[in-house]
Chimera marker file (.cmm) of the C-alpha trace (Angstrom):
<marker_set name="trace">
<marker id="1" x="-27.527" y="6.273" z="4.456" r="1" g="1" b="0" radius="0.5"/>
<marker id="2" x="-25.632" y="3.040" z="4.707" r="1" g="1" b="0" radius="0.5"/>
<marker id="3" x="-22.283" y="2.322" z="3.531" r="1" g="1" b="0" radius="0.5"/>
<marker id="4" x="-20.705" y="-0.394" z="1.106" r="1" g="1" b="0" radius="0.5"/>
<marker id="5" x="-17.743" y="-1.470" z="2.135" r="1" g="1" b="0" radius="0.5"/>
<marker id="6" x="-15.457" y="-2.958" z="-1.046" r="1" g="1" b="0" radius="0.5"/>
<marker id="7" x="-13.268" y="-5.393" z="-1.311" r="1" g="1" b="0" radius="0.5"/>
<marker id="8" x="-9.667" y="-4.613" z="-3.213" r="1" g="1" b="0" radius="0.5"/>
<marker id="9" x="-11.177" y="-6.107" z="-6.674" r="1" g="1" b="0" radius="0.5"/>
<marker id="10" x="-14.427" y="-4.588" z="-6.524" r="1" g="1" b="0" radius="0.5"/>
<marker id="11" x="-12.267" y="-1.398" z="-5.998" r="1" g="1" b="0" radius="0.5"/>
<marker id="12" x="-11.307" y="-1.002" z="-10.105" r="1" g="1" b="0" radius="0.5"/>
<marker id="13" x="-15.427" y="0.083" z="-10.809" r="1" g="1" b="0" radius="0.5"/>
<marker id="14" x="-15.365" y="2.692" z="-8.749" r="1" g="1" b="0" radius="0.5"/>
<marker id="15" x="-12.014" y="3.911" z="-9.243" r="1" g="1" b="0" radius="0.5"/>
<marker id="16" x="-10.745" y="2.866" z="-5.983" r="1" g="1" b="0" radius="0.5"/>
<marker id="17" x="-13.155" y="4.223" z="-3.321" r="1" g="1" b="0" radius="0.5"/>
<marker id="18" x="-13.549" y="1.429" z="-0.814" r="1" g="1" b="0" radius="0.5"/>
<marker id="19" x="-16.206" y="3.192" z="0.738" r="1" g="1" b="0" radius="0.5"/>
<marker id="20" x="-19.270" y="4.582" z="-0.765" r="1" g="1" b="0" radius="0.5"/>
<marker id="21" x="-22.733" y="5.554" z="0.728" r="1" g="1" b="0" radius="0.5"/>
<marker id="22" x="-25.503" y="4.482" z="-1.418" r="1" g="1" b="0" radius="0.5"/>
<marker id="23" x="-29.043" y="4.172" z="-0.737" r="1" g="1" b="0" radius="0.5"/>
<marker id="24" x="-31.127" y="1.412" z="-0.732" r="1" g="1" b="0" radius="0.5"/>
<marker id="25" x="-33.549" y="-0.377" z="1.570" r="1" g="1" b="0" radius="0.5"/>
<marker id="26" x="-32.042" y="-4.058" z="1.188" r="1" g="1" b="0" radius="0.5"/>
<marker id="27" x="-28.717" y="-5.225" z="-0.088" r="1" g="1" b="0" radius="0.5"/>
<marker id="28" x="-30.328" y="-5.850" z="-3.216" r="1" g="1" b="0" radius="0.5"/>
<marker id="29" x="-31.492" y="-2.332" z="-3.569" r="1" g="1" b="0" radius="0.5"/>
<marker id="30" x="-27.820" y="-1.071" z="-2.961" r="1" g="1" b="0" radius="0.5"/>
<marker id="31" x="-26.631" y="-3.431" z="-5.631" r="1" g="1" b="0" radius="0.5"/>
<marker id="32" x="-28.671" y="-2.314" z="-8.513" r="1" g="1" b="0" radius="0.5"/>
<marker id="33" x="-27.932" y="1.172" z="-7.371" r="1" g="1" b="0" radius="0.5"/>
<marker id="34" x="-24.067" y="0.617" z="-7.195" r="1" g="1" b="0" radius="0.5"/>
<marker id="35" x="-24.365" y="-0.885" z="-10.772" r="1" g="1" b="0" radius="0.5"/>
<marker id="36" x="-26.174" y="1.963" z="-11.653" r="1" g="1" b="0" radius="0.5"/>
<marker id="37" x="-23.250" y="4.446" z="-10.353" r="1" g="1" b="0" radius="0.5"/>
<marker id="38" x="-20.646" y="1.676" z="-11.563" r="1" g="1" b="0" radius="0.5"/>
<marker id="39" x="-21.453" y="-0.324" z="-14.415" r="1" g="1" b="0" radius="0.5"/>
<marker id="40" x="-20.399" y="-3.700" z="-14.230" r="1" g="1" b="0" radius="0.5"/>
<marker id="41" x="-19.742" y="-3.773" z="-10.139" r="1" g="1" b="0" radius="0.5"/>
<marker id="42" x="-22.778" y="-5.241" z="-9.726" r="1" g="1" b="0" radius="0.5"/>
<marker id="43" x="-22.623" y="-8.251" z="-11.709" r="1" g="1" b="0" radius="0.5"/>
<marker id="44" x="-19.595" y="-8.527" z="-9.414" r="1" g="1" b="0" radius="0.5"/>
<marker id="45" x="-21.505" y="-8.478" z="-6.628" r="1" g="1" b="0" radius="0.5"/>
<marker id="46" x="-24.076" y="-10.789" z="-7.655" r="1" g="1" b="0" radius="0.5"/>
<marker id="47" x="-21.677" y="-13.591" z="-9.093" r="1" g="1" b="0" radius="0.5"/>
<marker id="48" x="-20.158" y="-15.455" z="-5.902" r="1" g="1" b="0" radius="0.5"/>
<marker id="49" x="-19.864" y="-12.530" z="-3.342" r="1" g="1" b="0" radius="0.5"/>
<marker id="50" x="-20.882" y="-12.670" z="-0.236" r="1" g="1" b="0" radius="0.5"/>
<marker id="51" x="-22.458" y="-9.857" z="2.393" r="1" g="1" b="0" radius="0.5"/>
<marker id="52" x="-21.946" y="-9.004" z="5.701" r="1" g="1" b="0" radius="0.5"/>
<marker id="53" x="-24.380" y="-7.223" z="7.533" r="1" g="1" b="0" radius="0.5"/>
<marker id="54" x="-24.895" y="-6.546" z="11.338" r="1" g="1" b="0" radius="0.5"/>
<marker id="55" x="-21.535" y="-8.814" z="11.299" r="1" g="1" b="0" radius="0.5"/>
<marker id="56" x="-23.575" y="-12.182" z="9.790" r="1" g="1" b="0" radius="0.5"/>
<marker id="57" x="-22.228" y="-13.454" z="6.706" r="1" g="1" b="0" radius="0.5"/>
<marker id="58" x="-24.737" y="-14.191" z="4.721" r="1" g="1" b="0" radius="0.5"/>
<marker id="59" x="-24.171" y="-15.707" z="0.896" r="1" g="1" b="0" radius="0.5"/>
<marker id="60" x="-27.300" y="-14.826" z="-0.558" r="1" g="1" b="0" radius="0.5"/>
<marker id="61" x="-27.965" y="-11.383" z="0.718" r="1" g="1" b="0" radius="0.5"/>
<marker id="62" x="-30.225" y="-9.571" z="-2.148" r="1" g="1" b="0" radius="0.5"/>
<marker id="63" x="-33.281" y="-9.942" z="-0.133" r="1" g="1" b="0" radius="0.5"/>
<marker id="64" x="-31.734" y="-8.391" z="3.235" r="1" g="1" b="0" radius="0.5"/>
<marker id="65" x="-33.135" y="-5.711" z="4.744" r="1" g="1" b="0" radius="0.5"/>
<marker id="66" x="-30.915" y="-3.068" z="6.325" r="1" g="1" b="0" radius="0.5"/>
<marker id="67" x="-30.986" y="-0.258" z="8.253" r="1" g="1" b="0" radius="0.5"/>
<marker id="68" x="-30.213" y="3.487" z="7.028" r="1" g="1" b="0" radius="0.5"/>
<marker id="69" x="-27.255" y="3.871" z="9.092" r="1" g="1" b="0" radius="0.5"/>
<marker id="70" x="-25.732" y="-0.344" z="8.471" r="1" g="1" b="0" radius="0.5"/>
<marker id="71" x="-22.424" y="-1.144" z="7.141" r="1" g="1" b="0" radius="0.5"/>
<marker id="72" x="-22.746" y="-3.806" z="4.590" r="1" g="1" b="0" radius="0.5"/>
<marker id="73" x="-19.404" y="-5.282" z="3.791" r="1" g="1" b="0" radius="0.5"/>
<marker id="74" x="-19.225" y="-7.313" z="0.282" r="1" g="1" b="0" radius="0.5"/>
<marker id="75" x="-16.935" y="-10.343" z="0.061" r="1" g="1" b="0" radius="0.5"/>
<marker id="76" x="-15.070" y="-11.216" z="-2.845" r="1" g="1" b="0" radius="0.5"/>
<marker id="77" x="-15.062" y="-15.402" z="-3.282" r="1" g="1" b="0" radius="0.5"/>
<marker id="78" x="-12.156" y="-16.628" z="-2.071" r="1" g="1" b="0" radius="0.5"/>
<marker id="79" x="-10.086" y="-19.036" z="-4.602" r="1" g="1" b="0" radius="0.5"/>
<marker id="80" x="-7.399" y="-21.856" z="-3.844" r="1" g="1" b="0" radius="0.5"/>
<marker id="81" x="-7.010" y="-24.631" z="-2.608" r="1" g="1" b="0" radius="0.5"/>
<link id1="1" id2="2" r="1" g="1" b="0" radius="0.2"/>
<link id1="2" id2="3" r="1" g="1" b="0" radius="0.2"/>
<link id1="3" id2="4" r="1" g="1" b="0" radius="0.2"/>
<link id1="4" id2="5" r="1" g="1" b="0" radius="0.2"/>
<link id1="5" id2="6" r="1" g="1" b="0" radius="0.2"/>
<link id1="6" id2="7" r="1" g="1" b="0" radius="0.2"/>
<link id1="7" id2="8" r="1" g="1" b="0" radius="0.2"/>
<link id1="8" id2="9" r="1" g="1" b="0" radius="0.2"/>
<link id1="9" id2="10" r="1" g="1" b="0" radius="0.2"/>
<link id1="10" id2="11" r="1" g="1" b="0" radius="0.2"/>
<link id1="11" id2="12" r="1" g="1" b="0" radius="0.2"/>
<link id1="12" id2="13" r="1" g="1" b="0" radius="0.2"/>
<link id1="13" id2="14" r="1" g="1" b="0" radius="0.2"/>
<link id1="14" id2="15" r="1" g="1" b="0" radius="0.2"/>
<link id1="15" id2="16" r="1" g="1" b="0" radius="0.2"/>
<link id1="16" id2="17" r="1" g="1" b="0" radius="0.2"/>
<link id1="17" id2="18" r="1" g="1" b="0" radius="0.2"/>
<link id1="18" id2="19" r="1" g="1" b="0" radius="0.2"/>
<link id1="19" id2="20" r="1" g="1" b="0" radius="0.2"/>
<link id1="20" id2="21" r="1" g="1" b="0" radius="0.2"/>
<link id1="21" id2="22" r="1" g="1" b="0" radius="0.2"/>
<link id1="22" id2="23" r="1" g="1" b="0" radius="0.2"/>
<link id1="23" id2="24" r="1" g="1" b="0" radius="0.2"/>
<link id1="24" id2="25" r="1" g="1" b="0" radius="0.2"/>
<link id1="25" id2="26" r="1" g="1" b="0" radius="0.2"/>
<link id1="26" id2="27" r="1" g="1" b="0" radius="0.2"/>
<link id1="27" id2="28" r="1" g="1" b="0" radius="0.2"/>
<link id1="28" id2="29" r="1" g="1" b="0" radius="0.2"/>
<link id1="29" id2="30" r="1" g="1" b="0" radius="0.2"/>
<link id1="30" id2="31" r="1" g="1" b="0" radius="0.2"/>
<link id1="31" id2="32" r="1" g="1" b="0" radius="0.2"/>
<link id1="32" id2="33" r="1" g="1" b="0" radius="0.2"/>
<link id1="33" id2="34" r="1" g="1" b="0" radius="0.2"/>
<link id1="34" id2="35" r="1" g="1" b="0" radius="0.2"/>
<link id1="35" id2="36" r="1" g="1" b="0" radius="0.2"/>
<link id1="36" id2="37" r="1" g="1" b="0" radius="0.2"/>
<link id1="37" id2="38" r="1" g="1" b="0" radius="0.2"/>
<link id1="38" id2="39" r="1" g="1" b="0" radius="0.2"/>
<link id1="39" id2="40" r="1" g="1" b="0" radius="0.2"/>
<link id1="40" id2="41" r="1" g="1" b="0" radius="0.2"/>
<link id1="41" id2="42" r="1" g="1" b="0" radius="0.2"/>
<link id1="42" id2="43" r="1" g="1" b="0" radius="0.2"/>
<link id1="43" id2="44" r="1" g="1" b="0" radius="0.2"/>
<link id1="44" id2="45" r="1" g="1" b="0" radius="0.2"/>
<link id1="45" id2="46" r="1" g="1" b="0" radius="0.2"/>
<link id1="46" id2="47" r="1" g="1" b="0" radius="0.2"/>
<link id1="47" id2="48" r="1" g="1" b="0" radius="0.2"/>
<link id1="48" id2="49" r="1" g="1" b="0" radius="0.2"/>
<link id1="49" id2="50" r="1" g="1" b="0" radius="0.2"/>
<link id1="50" id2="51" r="1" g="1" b="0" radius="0.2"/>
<link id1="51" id2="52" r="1" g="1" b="0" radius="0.2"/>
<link id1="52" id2="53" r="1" g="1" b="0" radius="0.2"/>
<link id1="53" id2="54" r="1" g="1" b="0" radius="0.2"/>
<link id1="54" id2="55" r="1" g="1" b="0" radius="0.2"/>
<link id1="55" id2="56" r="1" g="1" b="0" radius="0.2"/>
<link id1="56" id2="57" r="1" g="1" b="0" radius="0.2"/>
<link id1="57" id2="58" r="1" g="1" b="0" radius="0.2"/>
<link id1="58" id2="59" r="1" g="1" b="0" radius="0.2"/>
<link id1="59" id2="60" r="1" g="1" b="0" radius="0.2"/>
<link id1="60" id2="61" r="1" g="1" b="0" radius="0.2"/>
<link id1="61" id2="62" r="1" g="1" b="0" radius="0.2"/>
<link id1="62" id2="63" r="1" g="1" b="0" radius="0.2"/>
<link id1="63" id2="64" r="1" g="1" b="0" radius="0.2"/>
<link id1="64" id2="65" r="1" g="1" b="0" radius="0.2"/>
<link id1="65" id2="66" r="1" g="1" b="0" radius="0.2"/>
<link id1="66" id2="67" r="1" g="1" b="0" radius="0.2"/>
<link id1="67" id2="68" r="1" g="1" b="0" radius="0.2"/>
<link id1="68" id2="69" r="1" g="1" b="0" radius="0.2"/>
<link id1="69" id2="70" r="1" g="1" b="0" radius="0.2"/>
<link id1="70" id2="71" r="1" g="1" b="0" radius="0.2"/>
<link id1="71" id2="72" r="1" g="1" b="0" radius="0.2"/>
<link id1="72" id2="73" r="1" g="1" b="0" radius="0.2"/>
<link id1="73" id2="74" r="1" g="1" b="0" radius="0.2"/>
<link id1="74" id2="75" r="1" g="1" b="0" radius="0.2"/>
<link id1="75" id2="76" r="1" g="1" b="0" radius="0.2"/>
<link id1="76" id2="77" r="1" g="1" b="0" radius="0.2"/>
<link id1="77" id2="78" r="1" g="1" b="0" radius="0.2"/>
<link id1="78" id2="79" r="1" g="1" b="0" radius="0.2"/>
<link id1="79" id2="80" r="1" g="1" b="0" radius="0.2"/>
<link id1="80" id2="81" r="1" g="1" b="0" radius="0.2"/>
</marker_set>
């Protein structure tokens, strides 16, 4: 099953797991079901973040397809200047 990795603010939906394994075919599929687990989280990761998957950033990643056993890392936006 892959595995979201979460960035420190995502962290307060999901009462600080930075890890969870949640199914889902593309990175748009493990959104909704994140939000589903954690309401609110996914709006979060919709708005601004970014994905990493098979170590490409990518800032639009909904329609990405990933494999079972992938490591998708979401990526807070970064603010400053």
């Amino acid at each position: 099953m892959p595995r979201a990795h979460l960035m420190t603010p995502h962290r307060r939906f999901t009462g600080g797991e930075g890890v969870i394994e949640v199914d889902g075919a593309t990175v748009g599929a493990m959104i909704a079901e994140l939000d589903r687990r954690f309401p609110g989280l996914g709006e979060m990761l919709t708005k601004g973040a970014s994905a990493a998957v098979d170590g490409l950033i990518h800032a639009e990643p909904e329609y990405l397809a990933v494999d079972p056993d992938a490591d998708v890392y979401f990526v807070a936006p970064l603010t400053g200047g």
